[in-house]
C-alpha positions in Angstrom: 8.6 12.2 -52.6 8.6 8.9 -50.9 5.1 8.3 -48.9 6.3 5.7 -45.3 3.0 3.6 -45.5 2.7 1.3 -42.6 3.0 -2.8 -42.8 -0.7 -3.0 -43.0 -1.4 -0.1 -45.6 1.5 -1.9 -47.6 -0.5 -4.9 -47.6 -3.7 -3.9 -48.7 -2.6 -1.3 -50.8 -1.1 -4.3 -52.9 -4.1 -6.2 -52.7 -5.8 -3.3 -54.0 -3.1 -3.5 -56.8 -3.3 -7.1 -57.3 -7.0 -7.2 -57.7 -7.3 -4.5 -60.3 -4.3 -6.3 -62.6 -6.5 -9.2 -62.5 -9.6 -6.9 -63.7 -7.1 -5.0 -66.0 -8.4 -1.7 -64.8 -6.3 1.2 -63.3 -6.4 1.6 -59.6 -5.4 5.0 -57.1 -5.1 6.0 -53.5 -6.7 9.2 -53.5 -7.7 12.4 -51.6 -7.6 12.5 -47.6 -5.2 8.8 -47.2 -2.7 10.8 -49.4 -3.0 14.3 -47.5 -2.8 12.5 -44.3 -0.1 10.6 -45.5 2.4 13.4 -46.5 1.2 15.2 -43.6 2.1 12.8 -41.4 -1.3 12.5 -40.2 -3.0 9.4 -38.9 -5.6 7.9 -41.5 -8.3 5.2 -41.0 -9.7 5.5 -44.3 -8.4 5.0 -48.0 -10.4 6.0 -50.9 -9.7 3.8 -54.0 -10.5 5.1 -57.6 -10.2 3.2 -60.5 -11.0 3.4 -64.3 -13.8 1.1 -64.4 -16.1 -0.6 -61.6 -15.6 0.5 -58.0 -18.0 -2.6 -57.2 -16.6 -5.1 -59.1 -12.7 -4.3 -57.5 -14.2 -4.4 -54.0 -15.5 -8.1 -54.6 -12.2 -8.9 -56.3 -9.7 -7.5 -53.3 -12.5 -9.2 -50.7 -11.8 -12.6 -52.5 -8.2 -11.9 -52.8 -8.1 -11.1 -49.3 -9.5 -14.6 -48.8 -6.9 -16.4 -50.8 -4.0 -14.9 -49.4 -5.6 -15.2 -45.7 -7.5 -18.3 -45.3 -7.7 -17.9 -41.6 -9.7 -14.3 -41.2 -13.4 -13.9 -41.7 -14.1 -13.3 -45.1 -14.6 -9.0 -45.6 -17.5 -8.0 -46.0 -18.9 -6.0 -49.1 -20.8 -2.9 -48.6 -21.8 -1.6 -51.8 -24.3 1.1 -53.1 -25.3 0.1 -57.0 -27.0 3.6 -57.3 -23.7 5.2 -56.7 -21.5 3.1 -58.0 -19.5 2.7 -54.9 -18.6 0.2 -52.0 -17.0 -0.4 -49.0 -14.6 -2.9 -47.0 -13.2 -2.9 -43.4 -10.4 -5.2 -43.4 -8.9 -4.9 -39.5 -9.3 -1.1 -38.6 -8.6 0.4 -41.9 -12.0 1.1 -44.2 -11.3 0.9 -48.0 -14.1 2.7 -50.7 -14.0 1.8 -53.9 -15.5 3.9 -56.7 -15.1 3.9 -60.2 -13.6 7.5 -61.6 -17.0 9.8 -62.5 -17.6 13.3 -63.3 -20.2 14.5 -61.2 -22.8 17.9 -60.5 -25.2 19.0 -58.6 -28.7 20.2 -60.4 -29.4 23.7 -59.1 -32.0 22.6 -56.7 -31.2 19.3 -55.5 -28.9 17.4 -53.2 -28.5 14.9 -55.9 -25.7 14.9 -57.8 -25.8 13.9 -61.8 -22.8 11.1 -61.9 -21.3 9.9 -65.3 -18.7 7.8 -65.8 -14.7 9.6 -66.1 -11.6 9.4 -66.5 -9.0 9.9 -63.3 -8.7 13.7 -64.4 -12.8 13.7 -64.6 -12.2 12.8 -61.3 -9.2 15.1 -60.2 -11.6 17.6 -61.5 -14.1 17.3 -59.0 -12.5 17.0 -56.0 -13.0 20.2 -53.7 -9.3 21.2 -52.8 -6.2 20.8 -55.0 -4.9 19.2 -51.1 -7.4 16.2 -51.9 -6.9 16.1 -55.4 -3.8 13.8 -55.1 -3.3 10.8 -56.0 -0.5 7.7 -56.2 -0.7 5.1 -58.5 -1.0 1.5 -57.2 0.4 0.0 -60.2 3.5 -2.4 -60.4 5.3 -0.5 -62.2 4.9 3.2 -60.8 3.5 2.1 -57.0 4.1 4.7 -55.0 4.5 7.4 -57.5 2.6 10.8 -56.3 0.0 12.1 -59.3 -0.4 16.3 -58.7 -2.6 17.6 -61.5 -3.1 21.0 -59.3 -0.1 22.0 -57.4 -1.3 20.2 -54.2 2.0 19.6 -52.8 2.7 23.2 -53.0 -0.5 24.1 -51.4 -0.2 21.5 -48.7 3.6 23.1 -47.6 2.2 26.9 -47.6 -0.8 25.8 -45.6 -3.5 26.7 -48.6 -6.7 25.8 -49.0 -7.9 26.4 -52.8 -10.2 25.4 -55.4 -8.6 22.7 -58.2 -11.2 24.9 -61.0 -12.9 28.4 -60.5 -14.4 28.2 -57.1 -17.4 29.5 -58.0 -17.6 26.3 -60.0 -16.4 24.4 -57.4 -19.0 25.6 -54.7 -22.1 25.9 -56.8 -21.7 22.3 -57.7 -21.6 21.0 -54.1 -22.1 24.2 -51.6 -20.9 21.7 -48.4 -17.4 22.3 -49.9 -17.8 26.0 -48.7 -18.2 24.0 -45.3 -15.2 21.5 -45.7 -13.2 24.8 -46.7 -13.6 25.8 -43.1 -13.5 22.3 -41.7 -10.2 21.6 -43.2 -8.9 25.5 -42.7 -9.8 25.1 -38.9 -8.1 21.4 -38.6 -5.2 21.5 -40.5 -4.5 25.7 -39.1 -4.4 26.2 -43.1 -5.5 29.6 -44.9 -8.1 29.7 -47.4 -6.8 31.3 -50.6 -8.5 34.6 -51.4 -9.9 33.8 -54.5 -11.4 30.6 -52.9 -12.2 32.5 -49.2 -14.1 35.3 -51.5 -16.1 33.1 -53.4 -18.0 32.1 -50.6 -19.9 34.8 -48.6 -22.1 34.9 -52.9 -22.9 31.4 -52.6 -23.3 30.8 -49.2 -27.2 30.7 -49.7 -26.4 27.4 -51.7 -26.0 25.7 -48.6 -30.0 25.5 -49.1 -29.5 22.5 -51.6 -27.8 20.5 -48.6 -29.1 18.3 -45.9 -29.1 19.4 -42.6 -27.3 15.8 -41.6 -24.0 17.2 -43.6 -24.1 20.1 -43.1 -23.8 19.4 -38.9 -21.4 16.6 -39.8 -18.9 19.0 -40.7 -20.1 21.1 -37.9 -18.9 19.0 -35.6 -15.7 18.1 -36.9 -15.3 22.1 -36.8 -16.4 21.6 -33.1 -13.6 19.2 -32.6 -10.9 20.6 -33.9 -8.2 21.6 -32.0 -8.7 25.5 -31.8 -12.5 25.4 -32.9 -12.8 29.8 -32.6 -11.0 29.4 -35.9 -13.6 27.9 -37.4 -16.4 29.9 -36.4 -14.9 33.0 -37.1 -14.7 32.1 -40.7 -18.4 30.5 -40.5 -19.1 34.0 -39.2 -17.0 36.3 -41.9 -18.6 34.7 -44.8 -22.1 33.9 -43.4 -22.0 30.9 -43.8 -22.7 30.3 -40.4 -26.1 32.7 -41.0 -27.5 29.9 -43.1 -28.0 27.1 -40.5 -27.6 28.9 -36.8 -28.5 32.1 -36.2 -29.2 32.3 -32.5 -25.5 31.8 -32.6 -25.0 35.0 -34.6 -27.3 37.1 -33.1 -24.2 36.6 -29.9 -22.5 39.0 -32.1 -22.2 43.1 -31.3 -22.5 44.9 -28.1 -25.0 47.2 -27.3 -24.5 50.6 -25.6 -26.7 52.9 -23.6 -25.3 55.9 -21.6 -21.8 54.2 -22.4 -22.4 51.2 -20.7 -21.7 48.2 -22.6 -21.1 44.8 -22.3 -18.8 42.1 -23.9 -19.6 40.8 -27.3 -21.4 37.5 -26.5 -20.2 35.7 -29.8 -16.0 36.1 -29.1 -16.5 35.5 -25.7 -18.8 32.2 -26.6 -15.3 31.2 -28.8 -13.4 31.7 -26.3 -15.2 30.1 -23.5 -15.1 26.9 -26.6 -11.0 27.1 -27.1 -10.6 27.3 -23.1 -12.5 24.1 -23.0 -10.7 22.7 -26.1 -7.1 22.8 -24.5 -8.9 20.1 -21.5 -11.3 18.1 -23.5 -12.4 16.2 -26.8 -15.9 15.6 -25.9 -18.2 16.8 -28.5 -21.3 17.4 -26.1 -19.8 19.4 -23.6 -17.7 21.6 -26.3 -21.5 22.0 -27.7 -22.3 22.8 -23.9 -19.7 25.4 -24.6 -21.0 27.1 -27.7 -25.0 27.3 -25.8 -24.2 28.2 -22.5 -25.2 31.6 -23.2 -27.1 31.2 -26.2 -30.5 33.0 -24.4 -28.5 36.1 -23.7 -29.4 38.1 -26.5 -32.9 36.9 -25.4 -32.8 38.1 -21.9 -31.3 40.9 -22.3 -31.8 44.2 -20.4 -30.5 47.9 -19.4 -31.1 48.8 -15.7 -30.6 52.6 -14.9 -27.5 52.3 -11.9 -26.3 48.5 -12.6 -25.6 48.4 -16.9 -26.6 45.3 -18.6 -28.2 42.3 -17.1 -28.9 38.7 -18.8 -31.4 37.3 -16.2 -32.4 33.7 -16.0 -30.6 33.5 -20.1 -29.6 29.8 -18.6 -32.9 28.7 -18.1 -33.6 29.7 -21.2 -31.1 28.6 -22.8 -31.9 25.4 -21.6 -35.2 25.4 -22.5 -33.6 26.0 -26.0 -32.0 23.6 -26.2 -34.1 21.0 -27.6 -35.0 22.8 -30.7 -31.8 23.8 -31.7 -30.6 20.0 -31.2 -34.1 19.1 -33.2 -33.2 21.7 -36.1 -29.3 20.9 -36.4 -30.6 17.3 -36.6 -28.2 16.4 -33.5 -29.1 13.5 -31.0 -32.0 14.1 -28.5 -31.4 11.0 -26.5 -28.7 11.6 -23.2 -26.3 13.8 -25.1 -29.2 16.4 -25.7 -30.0 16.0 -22.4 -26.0 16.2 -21.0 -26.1 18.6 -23.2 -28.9 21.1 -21.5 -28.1 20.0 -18.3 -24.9 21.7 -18.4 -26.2 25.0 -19.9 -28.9 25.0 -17.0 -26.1 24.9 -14.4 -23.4 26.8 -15.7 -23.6 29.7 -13.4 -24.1 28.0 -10.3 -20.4 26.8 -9.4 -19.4 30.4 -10.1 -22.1 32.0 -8.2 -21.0 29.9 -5.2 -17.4 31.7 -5.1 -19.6 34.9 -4.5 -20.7 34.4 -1.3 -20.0 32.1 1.7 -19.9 28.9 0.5 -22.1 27.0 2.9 -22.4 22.9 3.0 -26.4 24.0 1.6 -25.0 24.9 -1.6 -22.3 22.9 -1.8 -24.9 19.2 -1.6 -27.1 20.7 -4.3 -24.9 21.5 -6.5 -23.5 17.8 -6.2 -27.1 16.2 -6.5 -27.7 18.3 -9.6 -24.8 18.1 -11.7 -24.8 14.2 -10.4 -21.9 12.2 -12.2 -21.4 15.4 -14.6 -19.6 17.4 -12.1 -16.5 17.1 -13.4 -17.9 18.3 -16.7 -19.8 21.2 -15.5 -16.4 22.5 -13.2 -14.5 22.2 -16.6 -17.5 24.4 -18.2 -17.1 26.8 -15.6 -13.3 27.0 -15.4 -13.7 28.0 -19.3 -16.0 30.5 -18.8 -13.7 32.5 -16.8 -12.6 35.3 -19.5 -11.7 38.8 -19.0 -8.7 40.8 -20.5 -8.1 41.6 -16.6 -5.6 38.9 -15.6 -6.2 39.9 -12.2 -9.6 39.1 -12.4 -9.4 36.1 -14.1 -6.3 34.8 -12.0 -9.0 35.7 -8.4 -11.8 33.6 -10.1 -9.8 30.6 -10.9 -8.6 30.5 -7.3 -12.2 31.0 -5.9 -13.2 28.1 -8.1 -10.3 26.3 -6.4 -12.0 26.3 -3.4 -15.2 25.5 -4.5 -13.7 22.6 -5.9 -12.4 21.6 -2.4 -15.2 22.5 -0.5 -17.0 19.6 -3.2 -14.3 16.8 -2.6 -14.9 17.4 1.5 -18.3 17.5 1.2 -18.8 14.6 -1.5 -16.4 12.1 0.9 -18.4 13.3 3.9 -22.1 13.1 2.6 -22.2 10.9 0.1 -25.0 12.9 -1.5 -23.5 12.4 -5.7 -26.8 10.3 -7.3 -27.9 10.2 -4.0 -32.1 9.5 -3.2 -33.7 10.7 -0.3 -34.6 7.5 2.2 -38.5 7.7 1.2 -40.1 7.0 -2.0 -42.8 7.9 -3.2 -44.2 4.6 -3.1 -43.9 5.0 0.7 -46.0 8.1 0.8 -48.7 6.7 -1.3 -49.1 3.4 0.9 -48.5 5.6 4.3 -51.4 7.9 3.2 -53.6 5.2 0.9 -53.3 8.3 -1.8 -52.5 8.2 -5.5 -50.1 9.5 -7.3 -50.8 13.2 -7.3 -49.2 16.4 -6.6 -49.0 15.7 -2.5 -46.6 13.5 -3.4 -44.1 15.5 -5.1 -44.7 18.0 -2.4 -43.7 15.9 0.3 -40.8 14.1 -1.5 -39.2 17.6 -2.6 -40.2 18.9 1.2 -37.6 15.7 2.6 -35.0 15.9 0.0 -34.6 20.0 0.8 -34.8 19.2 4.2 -32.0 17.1 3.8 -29.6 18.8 1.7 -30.1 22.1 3.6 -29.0 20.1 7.1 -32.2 20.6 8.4 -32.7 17.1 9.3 -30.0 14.3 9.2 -30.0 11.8 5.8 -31.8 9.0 7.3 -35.0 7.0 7.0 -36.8 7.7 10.9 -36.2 11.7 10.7 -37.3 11.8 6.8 -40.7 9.8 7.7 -40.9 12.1 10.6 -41.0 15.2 8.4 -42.9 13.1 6.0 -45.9 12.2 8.5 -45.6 15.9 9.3 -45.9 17.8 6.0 -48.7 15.0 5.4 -50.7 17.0 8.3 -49.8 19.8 6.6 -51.6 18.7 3.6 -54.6 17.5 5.1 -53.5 13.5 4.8 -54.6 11.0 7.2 -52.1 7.7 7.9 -53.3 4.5 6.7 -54.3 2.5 9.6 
């Protein structure tokens, strides 16, 4: 099989080459660069193995880089002496170098026990026979596909499997379990059943792992083009158990005098694919995937109505947080994107429901602020139901919600918008100190506003201002 490498992975791959000739070591492209590469799949990384000193090769193809381009900055070297490896970005392609190992896991630790291999040692340990290829960089044979397991076979039927026993495999590093899914959900593969059954045993071994790589393959679930996939097989082999289980307890349906409802977890997935075919964003997929988070929470039977999941957004919101905390995610503006969105996920809906009055229409622009766009795409998403009728009626009523936005926005103006007086204008008006009369009177002007009670503009706010002052028992500053 002939591999079409591009002009610059041609280049460096020979430089790689060069540089281990002058060391007289063996060098290899292995794992993902090769998948990718057969797979016709773009690849930013290549992972270099060689029979001897990943360190030392790194230093020698950053001097021969040098050499043979005077001109360019001279490449950095990123290396790690405790695991032998290092690291070189050379234009927009990252090289790692490591010398071939063997390598385990103790039973209860996340570090692993390295010693140095040979290039089979180092086949051997790879998670999936898919990312246990390799080509060899020598003069000689450069080019020349190595497949100690079948991985060609497996990477043309679509199979994910173990290169030894996966129960081997696994207990060494439980995050392959993860990967399994990762790469099952990106690539549309199947996990082999030998490999798919070994996992639900060991999924308790995802203990031994950090919470930080776990959620990095987490994510790249998340972003995967049809992410349900994924979680389904996070789900069937409990995996998924081990590090989220507010997300499980979605799962089932309750009954009571044959009322039931629809099972929170399949809609959750499907709510996340909807939203998958219109965006990449990470944080608003993850919007996807907590938006109803609380129902199980909030959950209640009312005799005459069925099943109700009152106020489950503000909850979920309110969740939010400490799931973020616990999956070791970001709690700066993405968190916050984040809970924002789950807050106000019912409200665009709720407004096809009713009359849709200008009211409504303001707050739920001065709320959602620039992430409008984001939270309509939420709530387009959320529109399931195996009734196409129903589905096809919502859509349209979110239409013109949508329009009933763009007249208002162009008209009012009110996106990020700040009522005309500040607190700082309260305070000096009333010689008072920050304290809860302020906040009443600011809230008092901005509702005022965006119900149309009084125009949006400074002499009729500080009207109603001086006036719910009064109110409040406040006397002007003379």
């Amino acid at each position: 099989m002939q591999l079409n490498f591009t002009t610059r992975e041609t280049e460096l791959l020979h430089l790689v080459a060069q540089s281990a000739a002058d060391l007289q070591i063996e060098a290899f492209a292995v794992g993902g660069f090769v998948r990718d590469k057969i797979l016709n799949r773009d690849c930013k990384d290549i992972d270099i193995v060689c029979v001897g000193s990943g360190i030392d090769l790194a230093k020698r193809v950053a001097d021969n880089y040098r050499q043979r381009y005077p001109n360019d900055e001279y490449p950095h070297v990123a290396y790690f002496k405790n695991f032998g490896t290092a690291q070189i970005r050379l234009h927009d392609i990252e090289l790692e170098f490591v010398g071939a190992r063997k390598e385990s896991y103790r039973r209860e630790s996340r570090k692993p026990i390295v010693e140095d291999g040979t290039l089979e040692d180092d086949q051997n340990r790879r998670d999936f026979t898919i990312n246990a290829l390799a080509i060899y960089l020598s003069k000689e044979r450069f080019g020349e596909i190595i497949d100690s397991f079948n991985g060609l076979e497996d990477l043309k039927n679509g199979i994910i499997r173990t290169p030894l026993e996966p129960e081997i495999t696994f207990d060494d590093d439980p995050l392959r379990m993860l990967r399994a899914v990762r790469f099952a959900s990106q690539l549309n593969f199947r996990i082999e059943d030998k490999t798919y059954q070994a996992i639900e045993p060991l999924a308790g071994r995802l203990k031994i792992i950090s919470q930080e790589r776990i959620t990095d393959e987490l994510n790249k679930i998340i972003l995967s083009a049809k992410p349900s996939v994924g979680f389904k097989l996070l789900f069937n082999t409990k995996l998924l158990h081990q590090f989220f289980p507010e997300m499980v307890k979605l799962h089932g349906v309750s009954l009571v005098d044959n009322y039931g409802h629809k099972d929170n977890f399949y809609h959750t997935l499907k709510v996340l694919d909807n939203l998958s075919e219109n965006t990449g964003d990470l944080w608003l997929r993850w919007s996807a995937i907590l938006h109803d988070i609380a129902k199980p929470a909030t959950q209640r039977f009312e005799e005459g109505h069925g099943w109700t999941f009152h106020g489950h957004e503000v909850v979920g919101a309110r969740w939010t947080p400490k799931i973020f905390t616990r999956l070791k995610l970001p709690l700066d503006e993405k968190m916050k994107f984040v809970q924002k969105m789950v807050a106000l996920h019912l409200r665009p809906i709720s407004l096809t429901k009713e009359n849709i009055t200008d009211s409504a229409i303001r707050r739920i622009i001065f709320d959602a602020g620039d992430d409008l766009e984001s939270l309509l795409l939420l709530c387009d998403a959320d529109i399931t139901s195996k009734n196409e009728e129903k589905v096809k009626r919502y859509k349209e009523n979110l239409k013109l919600v949508l329009q009933k936005i763009k007249e208002v926005e162009a008209r009012d103006h009110i996106r990020n918008w700040q009522p005309p007086i500040s607190g700082e204008i309260i305070m000096q008006t009333f010689n008072i100190k920050p304290s809860r009369e302020v906040g009443i009177i600011k809230e008092a002007i901005k509702d005022a506003i965006l119900d149309g009670v009084i125009p949006n503009d400074y002499d009729a706010a500080y009207n109603l201002m001086l006036e719910k002052g009064n109110e409040l028992g406040l006397t002007m500053n003379n």
